[in-house]
C-alpha positions as CSV (number, residue, x, y, z in Angstrom):
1,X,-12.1,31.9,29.2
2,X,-8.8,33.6,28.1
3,X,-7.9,30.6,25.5
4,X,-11.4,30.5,24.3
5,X,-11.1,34.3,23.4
6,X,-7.7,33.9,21.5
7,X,-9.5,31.1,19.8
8,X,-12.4,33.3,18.4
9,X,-10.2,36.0,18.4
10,X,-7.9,34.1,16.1
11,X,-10.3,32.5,13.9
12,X,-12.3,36.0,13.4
13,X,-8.7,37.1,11.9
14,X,-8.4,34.6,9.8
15,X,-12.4,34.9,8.4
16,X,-11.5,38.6,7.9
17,X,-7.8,37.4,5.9
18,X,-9.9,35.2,4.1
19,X,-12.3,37.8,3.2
20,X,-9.7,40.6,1.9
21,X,-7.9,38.0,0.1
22,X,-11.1,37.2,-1.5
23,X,-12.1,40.9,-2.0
24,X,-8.2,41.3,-3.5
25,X,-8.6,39.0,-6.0
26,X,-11.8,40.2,-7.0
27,X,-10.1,43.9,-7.5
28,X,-7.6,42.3,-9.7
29,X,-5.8,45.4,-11.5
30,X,-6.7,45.4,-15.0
31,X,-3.6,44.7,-17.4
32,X,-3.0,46.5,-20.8
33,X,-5.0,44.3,-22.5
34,X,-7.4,44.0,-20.3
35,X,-8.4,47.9,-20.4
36,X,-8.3,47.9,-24.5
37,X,-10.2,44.8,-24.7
38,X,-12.7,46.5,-22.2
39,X,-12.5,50.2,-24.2
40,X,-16.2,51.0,-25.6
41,X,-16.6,52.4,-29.2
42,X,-16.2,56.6,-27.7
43,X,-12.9,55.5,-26.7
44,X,-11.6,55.8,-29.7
45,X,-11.1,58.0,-32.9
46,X,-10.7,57.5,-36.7
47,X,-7.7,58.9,-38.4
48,X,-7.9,62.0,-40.4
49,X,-7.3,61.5,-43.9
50,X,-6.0,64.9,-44.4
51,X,-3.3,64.6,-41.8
52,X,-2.1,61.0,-42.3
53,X,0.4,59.8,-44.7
54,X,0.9,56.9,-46.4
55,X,4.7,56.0,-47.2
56,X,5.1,53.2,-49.7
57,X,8.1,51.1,-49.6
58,X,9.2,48.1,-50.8
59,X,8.7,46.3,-47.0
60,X,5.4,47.6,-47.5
61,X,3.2,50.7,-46.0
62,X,4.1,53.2,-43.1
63,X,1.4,55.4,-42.0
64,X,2.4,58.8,-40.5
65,X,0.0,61.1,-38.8
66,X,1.0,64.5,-39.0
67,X,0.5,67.0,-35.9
68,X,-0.9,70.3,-36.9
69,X,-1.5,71.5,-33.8
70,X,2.5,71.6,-32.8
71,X,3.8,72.4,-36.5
72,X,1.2,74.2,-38.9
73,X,3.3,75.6,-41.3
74,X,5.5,72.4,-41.4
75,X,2.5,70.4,-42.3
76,X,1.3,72.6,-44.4
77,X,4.5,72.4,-46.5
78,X,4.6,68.3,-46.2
79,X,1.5,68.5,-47.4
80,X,2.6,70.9,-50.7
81,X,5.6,68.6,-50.9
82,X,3.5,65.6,-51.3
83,X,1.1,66.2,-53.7
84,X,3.7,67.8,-56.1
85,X,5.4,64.1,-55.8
86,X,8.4,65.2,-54.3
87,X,9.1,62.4,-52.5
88,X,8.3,60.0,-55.1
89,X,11.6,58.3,-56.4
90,X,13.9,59.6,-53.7
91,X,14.9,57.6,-50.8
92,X,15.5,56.3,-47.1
93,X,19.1,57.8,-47.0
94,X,20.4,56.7,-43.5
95,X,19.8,54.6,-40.8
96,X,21.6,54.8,-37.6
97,X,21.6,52.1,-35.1
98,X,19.2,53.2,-31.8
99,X,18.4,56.9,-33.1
100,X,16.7,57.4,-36.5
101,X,15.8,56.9,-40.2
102,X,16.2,59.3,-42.8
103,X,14.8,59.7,-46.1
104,X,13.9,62.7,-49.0
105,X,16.3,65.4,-49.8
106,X,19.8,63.6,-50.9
107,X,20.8,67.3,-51.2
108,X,20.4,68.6,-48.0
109,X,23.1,67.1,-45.9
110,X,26.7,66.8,-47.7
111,X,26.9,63.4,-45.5
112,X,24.5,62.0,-47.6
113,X,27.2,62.3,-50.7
114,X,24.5,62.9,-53.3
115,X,25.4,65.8,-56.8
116,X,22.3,65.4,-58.1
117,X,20.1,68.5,-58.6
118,X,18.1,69.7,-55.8
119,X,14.5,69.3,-57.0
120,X,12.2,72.3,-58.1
121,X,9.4,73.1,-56.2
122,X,6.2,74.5,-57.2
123,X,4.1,75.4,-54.2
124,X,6.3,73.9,-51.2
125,X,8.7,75.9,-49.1
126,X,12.8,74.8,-49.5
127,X,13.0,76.4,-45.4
128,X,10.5,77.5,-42.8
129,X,10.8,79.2,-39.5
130,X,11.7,76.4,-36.9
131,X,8.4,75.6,-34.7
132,X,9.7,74.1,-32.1
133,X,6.8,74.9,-29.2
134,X,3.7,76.2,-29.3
135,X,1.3,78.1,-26.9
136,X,0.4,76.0,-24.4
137,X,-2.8,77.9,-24.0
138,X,-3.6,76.4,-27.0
139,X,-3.7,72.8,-26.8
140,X,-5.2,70.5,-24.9
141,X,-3.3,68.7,-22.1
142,X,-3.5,65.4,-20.4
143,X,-0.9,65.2,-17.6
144,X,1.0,62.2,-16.4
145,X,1.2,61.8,-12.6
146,X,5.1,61.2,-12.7
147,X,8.3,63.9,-12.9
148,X,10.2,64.2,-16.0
149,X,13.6,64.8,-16.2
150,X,13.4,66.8,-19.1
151,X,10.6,69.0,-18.9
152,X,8.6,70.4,-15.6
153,X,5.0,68.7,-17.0
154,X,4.6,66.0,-19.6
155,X,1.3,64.2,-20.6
156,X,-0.8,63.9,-23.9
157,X,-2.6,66.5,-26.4
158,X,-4.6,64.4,-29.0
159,X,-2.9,61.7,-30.4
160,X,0.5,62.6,-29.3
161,X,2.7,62.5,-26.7
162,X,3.7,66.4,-25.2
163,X,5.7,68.4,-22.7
164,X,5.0,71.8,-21.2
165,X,6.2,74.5,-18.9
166,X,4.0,76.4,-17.3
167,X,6.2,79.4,-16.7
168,X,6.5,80.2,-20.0
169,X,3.6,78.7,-21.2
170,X,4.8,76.6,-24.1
171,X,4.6,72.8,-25.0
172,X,6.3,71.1,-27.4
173,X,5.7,67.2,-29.3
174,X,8.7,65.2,-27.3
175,X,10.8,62.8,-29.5
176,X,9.8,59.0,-28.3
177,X,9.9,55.8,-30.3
178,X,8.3,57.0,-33.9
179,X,8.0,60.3,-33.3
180,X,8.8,62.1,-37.1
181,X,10.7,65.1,-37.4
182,X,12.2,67.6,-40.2
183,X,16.0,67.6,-40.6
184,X,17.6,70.6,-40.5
185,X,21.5,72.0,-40.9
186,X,22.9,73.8,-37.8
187,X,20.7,76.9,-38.7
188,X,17.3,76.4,-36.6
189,X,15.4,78.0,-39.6
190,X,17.3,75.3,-42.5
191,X,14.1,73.4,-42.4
192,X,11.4,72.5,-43.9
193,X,10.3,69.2,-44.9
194,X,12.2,68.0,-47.5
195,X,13.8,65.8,-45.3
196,X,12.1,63.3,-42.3
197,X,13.0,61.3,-40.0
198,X,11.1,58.9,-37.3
199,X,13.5,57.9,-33.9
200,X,13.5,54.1,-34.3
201,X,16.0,54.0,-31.2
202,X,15.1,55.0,-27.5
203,X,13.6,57.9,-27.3
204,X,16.2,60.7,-27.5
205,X,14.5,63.5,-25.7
206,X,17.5,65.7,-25.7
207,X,16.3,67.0,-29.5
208,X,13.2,68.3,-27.7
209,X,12.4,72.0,-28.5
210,X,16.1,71.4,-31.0
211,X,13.9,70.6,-33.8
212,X,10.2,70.7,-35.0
213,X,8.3,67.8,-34.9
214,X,5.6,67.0,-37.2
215,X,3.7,63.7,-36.4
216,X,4.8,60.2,-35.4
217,X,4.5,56.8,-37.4
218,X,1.2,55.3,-36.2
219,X,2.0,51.5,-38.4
220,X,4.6,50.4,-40.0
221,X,7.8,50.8,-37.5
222,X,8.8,47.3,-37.9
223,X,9.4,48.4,-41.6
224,X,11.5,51.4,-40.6
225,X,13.4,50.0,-37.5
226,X,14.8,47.1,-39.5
227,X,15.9,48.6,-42.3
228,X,19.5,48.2,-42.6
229,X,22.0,50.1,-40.8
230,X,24.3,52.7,-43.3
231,X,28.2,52.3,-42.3
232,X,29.1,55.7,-42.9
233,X,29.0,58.8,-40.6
234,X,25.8,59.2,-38.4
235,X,24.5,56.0,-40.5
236,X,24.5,57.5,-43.9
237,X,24.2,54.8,-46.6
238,X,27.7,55.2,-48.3
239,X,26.4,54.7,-51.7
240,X,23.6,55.1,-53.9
241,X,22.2,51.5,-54.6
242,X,22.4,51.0,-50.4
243,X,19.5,53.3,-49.9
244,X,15.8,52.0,-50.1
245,X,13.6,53.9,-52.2
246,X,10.7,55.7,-51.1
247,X,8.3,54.4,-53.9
248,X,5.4,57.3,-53.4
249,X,4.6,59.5,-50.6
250,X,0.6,60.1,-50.4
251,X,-2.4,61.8,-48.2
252,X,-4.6,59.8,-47.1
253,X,-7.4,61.8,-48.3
254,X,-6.0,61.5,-52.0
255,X,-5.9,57.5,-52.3
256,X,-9.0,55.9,-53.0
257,X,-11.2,54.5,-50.2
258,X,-10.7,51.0,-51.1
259,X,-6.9,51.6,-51.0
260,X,-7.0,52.8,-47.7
261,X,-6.3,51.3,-44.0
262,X,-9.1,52.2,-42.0
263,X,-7.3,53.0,-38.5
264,X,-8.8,54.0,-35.2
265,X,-6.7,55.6,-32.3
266,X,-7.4,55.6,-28.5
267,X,-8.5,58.9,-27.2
268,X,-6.2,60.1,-24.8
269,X,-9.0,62.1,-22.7
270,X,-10.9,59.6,-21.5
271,X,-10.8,57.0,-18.0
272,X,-10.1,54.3,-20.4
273,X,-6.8,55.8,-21.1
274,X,-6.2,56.8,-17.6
275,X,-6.9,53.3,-16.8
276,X,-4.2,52.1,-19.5
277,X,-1.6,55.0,-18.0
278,X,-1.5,53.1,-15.1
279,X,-1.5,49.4,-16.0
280,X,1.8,50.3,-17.4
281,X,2.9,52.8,-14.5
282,X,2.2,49.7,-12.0
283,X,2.5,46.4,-14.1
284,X,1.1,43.7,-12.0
285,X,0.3,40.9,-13.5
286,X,2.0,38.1,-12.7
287,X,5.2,37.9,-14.7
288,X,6.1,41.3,-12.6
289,X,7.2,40.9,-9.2
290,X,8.2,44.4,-8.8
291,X,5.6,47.8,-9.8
292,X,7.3,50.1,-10.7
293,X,5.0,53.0,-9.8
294,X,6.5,55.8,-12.0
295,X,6.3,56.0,-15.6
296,X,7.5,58.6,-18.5
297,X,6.0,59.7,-21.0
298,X,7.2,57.6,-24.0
299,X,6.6,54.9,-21.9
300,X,2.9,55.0,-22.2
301,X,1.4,53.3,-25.7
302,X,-1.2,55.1,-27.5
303,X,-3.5,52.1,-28.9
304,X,-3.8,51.8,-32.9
305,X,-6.2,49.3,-34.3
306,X,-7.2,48.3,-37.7
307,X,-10.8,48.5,-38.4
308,X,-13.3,48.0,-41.2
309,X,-14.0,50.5,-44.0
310,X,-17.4,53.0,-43.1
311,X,-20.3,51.8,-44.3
312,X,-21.6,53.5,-47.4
């Protein structure tokens, strides 16, 4: 009886392998593509025209969505700065290999080797008081499951990728691939707008809470991390005819409809995102032999898709 029982027992092993290898396969973790491809319609969000920017340059179109929820009187300003046509004219004015791209005031670093006049401003702001956090009480939070090295929680608010401390209650936009920011001399209030700058390098988190961030470059970074790299100090374009110029600066909400790109982003609130956080925390399809089960948070991609213009 005894080999008859290792027998059945045996085979009953190999019908209950059979069957979890079966059930595996069917519970297949979903890729990245798999969880956009699955997303529903309320998974997503349109752009708001009043908070996105459209930079024209002669590669073509960046669009920048601002953050007023991290940098309100920064915005504000951009926003002033833009619709007197400041920007227009002036120009990308450095590009340093695996950390950023500059561009606007040729004035306000003396590494950018510019005389000319400092233009006048009509309703915009030259400086502002640095915002570099904000309340945390204010914002909405998404948290990642994973430790950060360089902040005790990070996660998502909106559209953007965030850090916060609890303790003293403050969060703050972190700097990760395409993040914008406003340049500033060594005084933390030397701000203001008049010059940006998107990280086109990896994401160089130790300027987190060292200057205010104001949005991130939703399209367009192939434009901006190709553009060629300036040879003088911190990248600087050495002269004039080097730099690229910025052929108009607009808001969304001023260029006609038909001029637009009609952009939707993935909410960041939702189980389809959560479901996207970790397809990339534990890659397994089958190129990856290894998960890594951790991830940070300019790790994780927000989804941007083009969509077509509202009906009328």
């Amino acid at each position: 009886m005894k080999p008859v029982q290792i027998a059945c027992c045996a085979l009953a092993g190999l019908v209950l392998s059979t069957t979890a290898n079966a059930a595996d396969a069917r519970a297949k973790p979903l890729t990245t593509a798999d969880v956009i491809a699955a997303s529903k319609a309320s998974d997503w969000h349109a752009l708001d025209p009043d908070n996105t920017l459209y930079v024209e340059l002669p590669g073509g179109r960046v669009v920048i969505e601002l953050a007023p929820a991290f940098a309100p009187r920064h915005v504000t300003n951009i926003k002033a700065l833009v619709r007197e046509r400041y920007f227009d004219g002036l120009a990308i004015l450095r590009a340093q290999d695996n950390y950023v791209v500059q561009w606007g005031d040729p004035n306000a670093d003396a590494r950018a080797g510019d005389k000319d006049q400092p233009r006048p401003l009509v309703n915009a702001q030259k400086t502002l008081k640095a915002e570099f956090t904000v309340a945390a009480t204010g914002i909405t939070f998404t948290p990642l499951p994973d430790a950060d090295g360089y902040a005790p929680q990070t996660g998502f608010s909106g559209d953007f990728a965030v850090a916060r401390d609890p303790k003293s209650q403050t969060a703050w936009l972190t700097h990760c691939y395409g993040t914008v920011g406003v340049g500033r001399d060594v005084d933390a209030d030397s701000g203001g707008g008049t010059e940006l700058y998107a990280v086109i390098g990896s994401s160089p988190r130790w300027l987190d809470r060292n200057i205010t961030v104001v949005g991130r470059v939703v399209q367009g970074m192939e434009i901006l991390s190709t553009m060629p790299r300036g040879s003088g100090a911190l990248g600087f374009y050495e002269k004039p005819e080097q730099r690229v110029p910025l052929k108009s600066v607009r808001l969304a909400s001023d260029v006609p409809d038909a001029e637009r790109v009609h952009l939707e982003v993935m909410r960041t609130d939702t189980p389809t995102f959560a479901a996207l956080v970790e397809s990339r925390r534990n890659r397994r399809d089958e190129w990856y032999k290894v998960p890594a089960g951790h991830i940070d948070v300019c790790s994780v991609p927000i989804p941007v898709r083009t969509v077509a213009a509202p009906a009328r």
